[in-house]
C-alpha positions in Angstrom: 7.8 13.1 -5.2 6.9 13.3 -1.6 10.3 13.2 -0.8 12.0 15.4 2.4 13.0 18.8 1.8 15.8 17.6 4.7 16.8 14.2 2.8 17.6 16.4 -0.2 20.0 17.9 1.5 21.6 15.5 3.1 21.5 13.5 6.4 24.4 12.3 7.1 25.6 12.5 10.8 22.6 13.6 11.7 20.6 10.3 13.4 18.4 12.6 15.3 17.4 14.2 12.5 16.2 11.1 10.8 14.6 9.9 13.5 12.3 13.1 13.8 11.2 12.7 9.9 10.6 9.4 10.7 8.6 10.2 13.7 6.6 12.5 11.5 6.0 10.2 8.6 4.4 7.8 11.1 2.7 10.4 13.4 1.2 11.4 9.9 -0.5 8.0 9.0 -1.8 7.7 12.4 -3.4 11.1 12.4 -4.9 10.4 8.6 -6.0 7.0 9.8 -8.2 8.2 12.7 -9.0 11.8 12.1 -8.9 11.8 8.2 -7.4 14.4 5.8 -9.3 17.6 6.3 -9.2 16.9 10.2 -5.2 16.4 9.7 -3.4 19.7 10.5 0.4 20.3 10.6 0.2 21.0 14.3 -1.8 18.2 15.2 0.9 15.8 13.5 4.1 17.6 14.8 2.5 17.6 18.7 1.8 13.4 17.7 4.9 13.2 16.8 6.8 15.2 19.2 8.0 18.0 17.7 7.4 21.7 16.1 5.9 23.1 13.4 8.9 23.8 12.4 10.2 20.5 12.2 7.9 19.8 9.6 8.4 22.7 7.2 12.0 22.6 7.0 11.2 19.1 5.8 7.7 19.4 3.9 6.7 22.5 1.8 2.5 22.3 2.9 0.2 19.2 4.4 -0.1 17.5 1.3 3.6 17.2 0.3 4.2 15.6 4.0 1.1 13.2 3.5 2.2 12.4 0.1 5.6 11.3 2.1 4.0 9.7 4.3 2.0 7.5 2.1 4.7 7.1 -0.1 6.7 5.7 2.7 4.4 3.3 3.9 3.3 1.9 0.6 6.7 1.0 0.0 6.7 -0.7 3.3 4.2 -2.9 2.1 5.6 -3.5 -1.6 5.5 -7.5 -2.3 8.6 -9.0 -2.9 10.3 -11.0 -6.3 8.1 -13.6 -7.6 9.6 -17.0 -6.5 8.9 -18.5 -10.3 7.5 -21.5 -8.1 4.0 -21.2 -8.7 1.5 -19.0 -10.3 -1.0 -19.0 -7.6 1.3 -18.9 -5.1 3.1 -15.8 -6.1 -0.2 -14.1 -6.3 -1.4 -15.1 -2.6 2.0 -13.5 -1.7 1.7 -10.2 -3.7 -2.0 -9.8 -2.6 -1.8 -10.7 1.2 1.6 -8.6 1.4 -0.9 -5.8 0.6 -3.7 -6.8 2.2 -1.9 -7.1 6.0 -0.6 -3.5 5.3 -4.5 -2.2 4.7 -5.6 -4.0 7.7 -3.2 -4.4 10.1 -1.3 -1.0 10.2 -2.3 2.9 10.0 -1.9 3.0 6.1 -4.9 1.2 5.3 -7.2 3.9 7.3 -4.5 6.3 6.0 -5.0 5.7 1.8 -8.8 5.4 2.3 -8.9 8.9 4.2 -7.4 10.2 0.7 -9.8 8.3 -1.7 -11.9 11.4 -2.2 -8.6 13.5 -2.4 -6.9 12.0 -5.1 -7.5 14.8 -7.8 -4.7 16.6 -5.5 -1.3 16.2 -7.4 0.6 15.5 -5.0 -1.4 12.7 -3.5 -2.6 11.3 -6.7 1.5 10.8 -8.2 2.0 8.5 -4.8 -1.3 6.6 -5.4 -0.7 6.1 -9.1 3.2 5.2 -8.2 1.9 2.9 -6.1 -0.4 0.9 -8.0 1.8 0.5 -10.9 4.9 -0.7 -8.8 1.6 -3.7 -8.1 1.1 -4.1 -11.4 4.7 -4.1 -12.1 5.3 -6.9 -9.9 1.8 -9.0 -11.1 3.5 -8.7 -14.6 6.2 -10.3 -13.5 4.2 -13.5 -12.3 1.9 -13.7 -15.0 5.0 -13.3 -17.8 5.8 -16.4 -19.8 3.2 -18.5 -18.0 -0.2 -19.6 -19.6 -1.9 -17.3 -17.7 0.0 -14.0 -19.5 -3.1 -14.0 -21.9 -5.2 -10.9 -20.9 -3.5 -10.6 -17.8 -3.7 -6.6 -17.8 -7.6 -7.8 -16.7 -6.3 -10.8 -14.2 -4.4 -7.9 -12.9 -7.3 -5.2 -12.4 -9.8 -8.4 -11.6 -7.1 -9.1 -7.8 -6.3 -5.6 -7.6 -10.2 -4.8 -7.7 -11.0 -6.8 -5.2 -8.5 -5.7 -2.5 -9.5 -1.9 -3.3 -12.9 -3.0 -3.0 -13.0 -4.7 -0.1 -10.4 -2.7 1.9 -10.5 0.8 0.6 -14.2 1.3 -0.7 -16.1 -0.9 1.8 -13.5 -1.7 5.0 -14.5 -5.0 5.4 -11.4 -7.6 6.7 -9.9 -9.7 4.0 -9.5 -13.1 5.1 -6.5 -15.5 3.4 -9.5 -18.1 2.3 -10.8 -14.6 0.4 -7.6 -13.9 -1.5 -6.9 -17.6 -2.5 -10.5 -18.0 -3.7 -10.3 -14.5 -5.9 -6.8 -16.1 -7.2 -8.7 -19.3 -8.1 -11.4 -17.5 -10.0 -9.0 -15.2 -12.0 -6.7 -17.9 -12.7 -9.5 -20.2 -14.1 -9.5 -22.9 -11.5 -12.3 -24.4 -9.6 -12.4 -23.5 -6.1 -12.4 -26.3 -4.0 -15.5 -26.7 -1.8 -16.4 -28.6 1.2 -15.7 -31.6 1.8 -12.5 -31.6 0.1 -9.9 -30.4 2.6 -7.9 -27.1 0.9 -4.2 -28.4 1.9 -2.9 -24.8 -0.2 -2.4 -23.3 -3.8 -1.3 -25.9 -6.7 1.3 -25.6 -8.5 1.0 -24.1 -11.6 
């Protein structure tokens, strides 16, 4: 899904070439970040990016296969990494905030919530759903054979929530103190609270 027409076919010897697609994926999140999907055209992306209309449809069928590529490029960017086995809450302040510096801090954030009200288009909805489960996927893998595994298909949607709330639905910044207070509340701790200096995540 949302793959290139060109990668298909093969790339090798061919640097330039990949550095056009990759130009285009880019030029693609920038232009869905600050002019939004319908506002998004093929030429406007190819001219940000340097290149023809041309370019893009001997790599991308129609706009919403190259935005699903797009997406689905920079989503994988931001996947979190292995779970360290260390700690619990630690793990999860590292899944979340890999995620959360992606929404805020590059073009996919303004990207992904340009195609909130277009997800009922396949193409864009098999990227977002993709997406969200590799999250999942790697939250399952934190909360397995620990004592928080109990119910943790609702621990899961409870952090998950909160980041789509927050940075998709509302665009307000996430701040670290945010995500480690969400993971205390989920996990069943207390929050510490002034006075008591916060020195960072127990390990559990």
């Amino acid at each position: 899904m949302g793959r290139s027409m060109e990668t298909d076919r093969g790339t090798a010897g061919r640097p330039r070439e990949g550095r056009v697609t990759l130009a285009l994926l880019e030029a693609t999140l920038s232009e869905l970040c600050e002019n939004g999907y319908q506002k998004a055209t093929i030429a406007s992306i190819a001219a940000r990016a340097r290149t023809s209309k041309q370019a893009v449809y001997r790599r991308y069928a129609d706009k919403a296969d190259l935005i699903a590529a797009a997406v689905e490029q920079g989503l994988a960017r931001a996947n979190p990494g292995p779970p360290q086995r260390g700690s619990v809450a630690e793990d999860l302040r590292q899944s979340l905030q890999t995620t959360v510096t992606a929404l805020q801090e590059t073009p996919l954030g303004g990207a992904v919530r340009a195609l909130v009200p277009y997800r009922h288009i396949p193409a864009l909805a098999a990227v977002l759903d993709e997406a969200e489960e590799n999250r999942r996927l790697n939250m399952r893998q934190i909360f397995i054979a620990t004592p928080f595994e109990a119910d943790m298909e609702t621990r899961i949607d409870l952090l998950l929530g909160f980041v789509s709330f927050r940075a998709l639905l509302r665009n307000v910044p996430i701040e670290p103190d945010a995500v480690e207070t969400a993971i205390y509340l989920v996990l069943g701790l207390v929050a510490p609270r002034a006075p008591f200096s916060r020195s960072g995540l127990p390990g559990l």
